[in-house]
N, C-alpha and C positions, 0 to 999 in steps of 0.2 A: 736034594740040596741040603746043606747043613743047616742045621735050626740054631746055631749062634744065635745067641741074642742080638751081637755088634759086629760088624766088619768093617774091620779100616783098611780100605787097600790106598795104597798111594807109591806111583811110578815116575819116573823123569826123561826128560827128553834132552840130552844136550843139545849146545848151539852147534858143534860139530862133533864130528867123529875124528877116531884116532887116525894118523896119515896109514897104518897097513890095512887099515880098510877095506873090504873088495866094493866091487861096482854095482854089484845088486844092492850088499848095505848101504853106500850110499845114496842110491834110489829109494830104499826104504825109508831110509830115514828124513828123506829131503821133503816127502811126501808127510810124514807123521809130523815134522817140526812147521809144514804150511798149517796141518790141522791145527797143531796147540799151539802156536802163534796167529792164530787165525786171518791170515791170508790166501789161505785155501778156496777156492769155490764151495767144499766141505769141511766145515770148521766149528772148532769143540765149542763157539756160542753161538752157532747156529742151533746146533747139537741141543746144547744147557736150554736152549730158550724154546724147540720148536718140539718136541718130546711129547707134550704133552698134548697138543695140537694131531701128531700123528696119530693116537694111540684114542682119542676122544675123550679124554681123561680131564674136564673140565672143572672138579670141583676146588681145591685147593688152590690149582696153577690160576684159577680165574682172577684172582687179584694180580698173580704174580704176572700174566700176559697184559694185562691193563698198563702194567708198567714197562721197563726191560726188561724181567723176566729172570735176573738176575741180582742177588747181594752179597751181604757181607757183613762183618761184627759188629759195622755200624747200623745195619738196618739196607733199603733197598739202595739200587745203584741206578742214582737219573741217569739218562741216555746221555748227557752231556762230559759226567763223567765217564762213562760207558767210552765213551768215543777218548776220552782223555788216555784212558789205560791201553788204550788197543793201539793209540800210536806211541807209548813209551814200549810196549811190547814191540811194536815192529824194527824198535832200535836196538834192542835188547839182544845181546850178545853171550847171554847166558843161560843158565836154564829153565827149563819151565815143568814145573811141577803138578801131577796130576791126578785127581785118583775117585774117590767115593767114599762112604758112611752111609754101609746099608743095615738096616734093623729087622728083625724078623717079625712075625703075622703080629706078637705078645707086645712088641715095643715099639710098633709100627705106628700107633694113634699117638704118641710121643713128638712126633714131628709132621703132625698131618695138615697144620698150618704156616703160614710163612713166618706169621711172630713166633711159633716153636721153634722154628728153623734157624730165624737168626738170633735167639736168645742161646741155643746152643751153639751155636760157631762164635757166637761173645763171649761165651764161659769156657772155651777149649781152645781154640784154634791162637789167640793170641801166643799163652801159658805153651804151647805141643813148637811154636815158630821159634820160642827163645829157645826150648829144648835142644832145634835142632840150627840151634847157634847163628840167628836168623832176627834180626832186626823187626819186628813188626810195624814199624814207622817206616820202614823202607820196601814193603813188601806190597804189592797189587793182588786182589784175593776176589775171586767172582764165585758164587754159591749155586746152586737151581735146585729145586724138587722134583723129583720124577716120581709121577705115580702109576707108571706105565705097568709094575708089580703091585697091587692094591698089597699084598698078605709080604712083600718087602718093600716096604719105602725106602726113594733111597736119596742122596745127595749126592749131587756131583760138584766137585771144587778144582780149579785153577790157580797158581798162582805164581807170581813171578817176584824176581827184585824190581824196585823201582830205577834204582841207582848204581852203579859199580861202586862200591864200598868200602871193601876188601882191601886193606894197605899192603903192601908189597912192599918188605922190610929192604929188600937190599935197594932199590932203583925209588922207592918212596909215590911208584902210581895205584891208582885203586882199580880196580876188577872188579868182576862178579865172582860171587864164589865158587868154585871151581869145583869142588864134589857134588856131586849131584844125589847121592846115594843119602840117603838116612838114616841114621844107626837106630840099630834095633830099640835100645834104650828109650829113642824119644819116640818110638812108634808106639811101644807097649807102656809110655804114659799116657802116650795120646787115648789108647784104648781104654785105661784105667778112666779116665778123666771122661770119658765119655758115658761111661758104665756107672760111675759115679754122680753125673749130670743127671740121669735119666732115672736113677735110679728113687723110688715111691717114697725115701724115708729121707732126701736132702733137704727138705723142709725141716724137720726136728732137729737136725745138727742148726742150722742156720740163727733156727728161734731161740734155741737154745744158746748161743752165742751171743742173741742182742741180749738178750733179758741179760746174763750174765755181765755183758760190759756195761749193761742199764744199770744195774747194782750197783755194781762196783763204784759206779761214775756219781752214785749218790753219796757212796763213803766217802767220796772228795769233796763234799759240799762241805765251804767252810764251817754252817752249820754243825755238819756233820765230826768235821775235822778238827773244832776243836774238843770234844769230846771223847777224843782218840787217846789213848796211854801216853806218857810224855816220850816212851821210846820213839814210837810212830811218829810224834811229831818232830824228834829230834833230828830224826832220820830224814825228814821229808826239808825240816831247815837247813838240816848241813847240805843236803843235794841240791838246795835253791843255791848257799851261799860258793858254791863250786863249780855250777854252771858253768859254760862261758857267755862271755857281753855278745859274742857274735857268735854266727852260725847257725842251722839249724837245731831247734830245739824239738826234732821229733826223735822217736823211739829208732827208725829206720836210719835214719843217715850218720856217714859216718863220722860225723863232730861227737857223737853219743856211744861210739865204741867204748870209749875209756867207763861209761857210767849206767850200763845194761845191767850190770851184774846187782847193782846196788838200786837200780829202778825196777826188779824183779825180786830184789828182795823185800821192797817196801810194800811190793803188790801183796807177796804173802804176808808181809804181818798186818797187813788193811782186812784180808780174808782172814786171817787168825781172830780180829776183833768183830768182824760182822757177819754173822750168823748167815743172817738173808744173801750176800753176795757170797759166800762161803758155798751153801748147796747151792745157787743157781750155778758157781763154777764145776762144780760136782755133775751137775746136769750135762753141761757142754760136756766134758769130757765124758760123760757115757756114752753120749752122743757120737762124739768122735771113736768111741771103740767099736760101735754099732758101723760107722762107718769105714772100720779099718777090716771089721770082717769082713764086709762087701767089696773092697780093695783086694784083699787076699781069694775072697770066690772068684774074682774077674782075673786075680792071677793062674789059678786052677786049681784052689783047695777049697773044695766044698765043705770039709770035715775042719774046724779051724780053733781056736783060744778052746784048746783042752783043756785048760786049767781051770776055765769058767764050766766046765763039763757039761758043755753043747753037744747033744746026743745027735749022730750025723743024720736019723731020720726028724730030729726036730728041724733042721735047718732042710731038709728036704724042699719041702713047698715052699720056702719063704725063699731063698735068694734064685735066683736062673741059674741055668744048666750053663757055663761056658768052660769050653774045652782047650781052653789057651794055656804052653807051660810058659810063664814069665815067669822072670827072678824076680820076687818082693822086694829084693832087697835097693833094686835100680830103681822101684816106687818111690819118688818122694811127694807125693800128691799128701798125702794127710800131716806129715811134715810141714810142707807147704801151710795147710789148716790151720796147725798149730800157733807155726811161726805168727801168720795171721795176726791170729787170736792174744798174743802176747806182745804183738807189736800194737793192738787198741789197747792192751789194759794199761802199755807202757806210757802211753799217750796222753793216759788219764793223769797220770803221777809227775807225767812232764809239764803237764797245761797248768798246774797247782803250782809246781815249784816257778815255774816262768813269770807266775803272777807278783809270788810272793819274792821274790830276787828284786825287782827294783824300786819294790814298794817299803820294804826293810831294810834289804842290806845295803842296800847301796843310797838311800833316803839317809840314812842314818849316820853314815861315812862324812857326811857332808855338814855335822852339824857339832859343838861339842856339849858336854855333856851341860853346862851349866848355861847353856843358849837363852837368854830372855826370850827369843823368839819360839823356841823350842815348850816352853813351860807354859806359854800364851797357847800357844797350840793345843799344849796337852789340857788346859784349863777348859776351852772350845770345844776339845774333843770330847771329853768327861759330859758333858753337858749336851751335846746331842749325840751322845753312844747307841741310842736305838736306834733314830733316821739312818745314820752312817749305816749301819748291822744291814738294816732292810734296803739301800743303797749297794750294799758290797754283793749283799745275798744275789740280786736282781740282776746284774750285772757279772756274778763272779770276781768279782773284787776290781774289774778292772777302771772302776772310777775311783773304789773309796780310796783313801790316804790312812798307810801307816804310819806315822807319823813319831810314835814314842819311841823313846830308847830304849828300850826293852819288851822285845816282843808279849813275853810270857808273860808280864804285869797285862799288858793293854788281854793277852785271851783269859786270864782270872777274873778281871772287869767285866768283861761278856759274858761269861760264866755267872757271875755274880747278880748281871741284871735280870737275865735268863729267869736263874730261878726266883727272883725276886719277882719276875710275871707270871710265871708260873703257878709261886704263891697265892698271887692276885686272882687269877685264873681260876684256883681252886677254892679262895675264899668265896669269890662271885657265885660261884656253883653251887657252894653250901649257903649260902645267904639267901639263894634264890629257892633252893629247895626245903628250907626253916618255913618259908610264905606261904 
């Protein structure tokens, strides 16, 4: 048998066959569609659930028999929904999808538990269903472990549509989806993404990512912010004052197309002024390079980033032996990563300016400049500028009030008190150490 590290098999069953047909294929098939519909006297949850029972194979399954015996990305499947799924299945007029995720003797103790089991099918199988053009909200998905192979563990999975969903452009009814077949493409992410799941170093990419947007998320601290170049700041006001009043104000959706470009610009010049979020971004991305050679071994090149002159017996012992030729280029898992990754740091830049838009620009629109009310304010404000500061800090500004006409006077005042405490600060320190 091959010593793969990973095998993803995955087959389908239609709901019918084509009319030239002959009479034994449709015997077969009539047969195989009771199994994986499970209306069979012999059927693939009987199968999924009783494997382990046959085989004497108690240790793992023993929770998992306690229960149904089967799950899914959410974690286990009570028998009640058990029973929910098995009668939308038996209405189900389309196909049904089915297959395994077996690991070899090395990457076997990877999934030798059920919380292994369904943390991987949370982390892959969602991402591998949009692949293959497949709704994950509309999808029924039943899991098991078999350890019927102690040196290959393996998973067995099921899944179906919930719904006909499928719109049918000319006549406007919906369907199931009608190919049953999976293109190569989302099979060999699926692979990748599994290979990458399991793989010993996804922890350092990961960590490496919070600390990184941990950093960064400090440069946003108004604290922090306004001690920033006035570019930076000018940058980060003209994006508040451009915003829109509605819509989402995240990094991802599309009210935010027109202003990616310039909320990644502003991330680099935050990382051009702060040393400490600077390498911890540095970090992630080695991280992510560490993880794109691991991507590329699982596509079939052991030998990989010559430029970093990675000698091919260095990489020898360090990544698994897999014999798979995928195109890298149909990879978009570390793409994926990236994207990620710059859709939180964009998040950081957008949460700042969303504060600052209605607290300035649009506070200020409403008042003119020679406002008695406005001067009374500003008098008030002058005078408890520290509480306000440690108010704004606490909260993120989203209680304090901006309240002056002019932004950049009210952050020169803060500036001003700052070092005026800071003063303090250090006379106290030398006063105490005179004693």
């Amino acid at each position: 048998m091959s010593n793969q590290p990973i095998i993803f098999n995955i087959q389908y069953t239609p709901y019918s066959l084509p009319k030239n047909a002959t009479g034994e294929e449709r015997e077969r098939h009539a047969d195989e569609r009771a199994f994986y519909d499970m209306s069979g006297e012999k059927n693939m949850f009987e199968y999924m659930t009783t494997e382990g029972k046959r085989t004497g194979k108690r240790t793992a399954l023993e929770y998992l028999q306690k229960n149904t015996g089967v799950f899914n990305d959410r974690g286990m499947i009570p028998q009640e929904q058990v029973d929910e799924m098995k009668a939308r299945l038996k209405q189900n007029k389309g196909n049904i999808w089915h297959g395994f995720i077996s690991l070899n003797a090395e990457e076997s103790p990877k999934i030798d538990t059920p919380e292994k089991c369904i943390e991987l099918i949370k982390r892959t199988f969602p991402a591998f269903l949009k692949d293959a053009k497949l709704r994950p909200d509309n999808v029924d998905l039943m899991c098991a472990l078999h350890l019927d192979r102690p040196h290959h563990l393996h998973i067995h999975f099921v899944f179906w549509e919930k719904e006909p969903k499928f719109k049918n452009t000319q006549t406007g009814e919906t369907r199931y989806r009608r190919r049953g077949k999976i293109d190569k493409k989302s099979i060999d992410g699926m692979l990748v993404r599994l290979g990458l799941y399991l793989g010993d170093k996804k922890g350092v990419l990961y960590k490496s990512r919070d600390e990184a947007i941990s950093d960064l998320r400090k440069t946003l601290d108004l604290k922090a912010f306004i001690c920033k170049p006035e570019d930076v700041k000018r940058e980060i006001l003209a994006l508040a004052r451009d915003l829109p009043k509605e819509g989402r104000i995240t990094y991802g959706s599309k009210d935010m197309e027109p202003f990616r470009e310039r909320v990644d610009k502003i991330v680099q010049m935050l990382l051009a002024t702060d040393k400490r979020a600077r390498m911890a971004n540095r970090r992630f991305y080695r991280a992510l390079a560490g993880r794109e050679r691991e991507a590329k071994n699982i596509c079939g090149k052991p030998y990989i980033f010559s430029n970093l002159n990675i000698r091919p017996e260095v990489l020898e012992n360090v990544l698994p032996k897999y014999h798979n030729k995928i195109d890298e280029k149909n990879i978009r898992v570390i793409d994926e990563i990236e994207a990620d990754y710059k859709r939180r740091q964009g998040n950081l830049v957008l949460k700042l300016a969303k504060v600052i838009k209605p607290e300035y620009y649009e506070n200020n629109r409403k008042r003119k400049a020679n406002d008695n009310r406005l001067k009374r304010s500003l008098g008030i404000s002058r005078r408890n500028t520290g509480r306000a500061i440690n108010k704004f800090l606490s909260s993120f500004g989203a209680e304090c009030e901006f309240i002056e006409r002019d932004f950049y006077h009210r952050l020169q005042e803060i500036e001003e008190e700052m070092k005026r405490e800071k003063e303090k600060e250090n006379a106290a320190d030398s006063s105490g150490e005179t004693k």
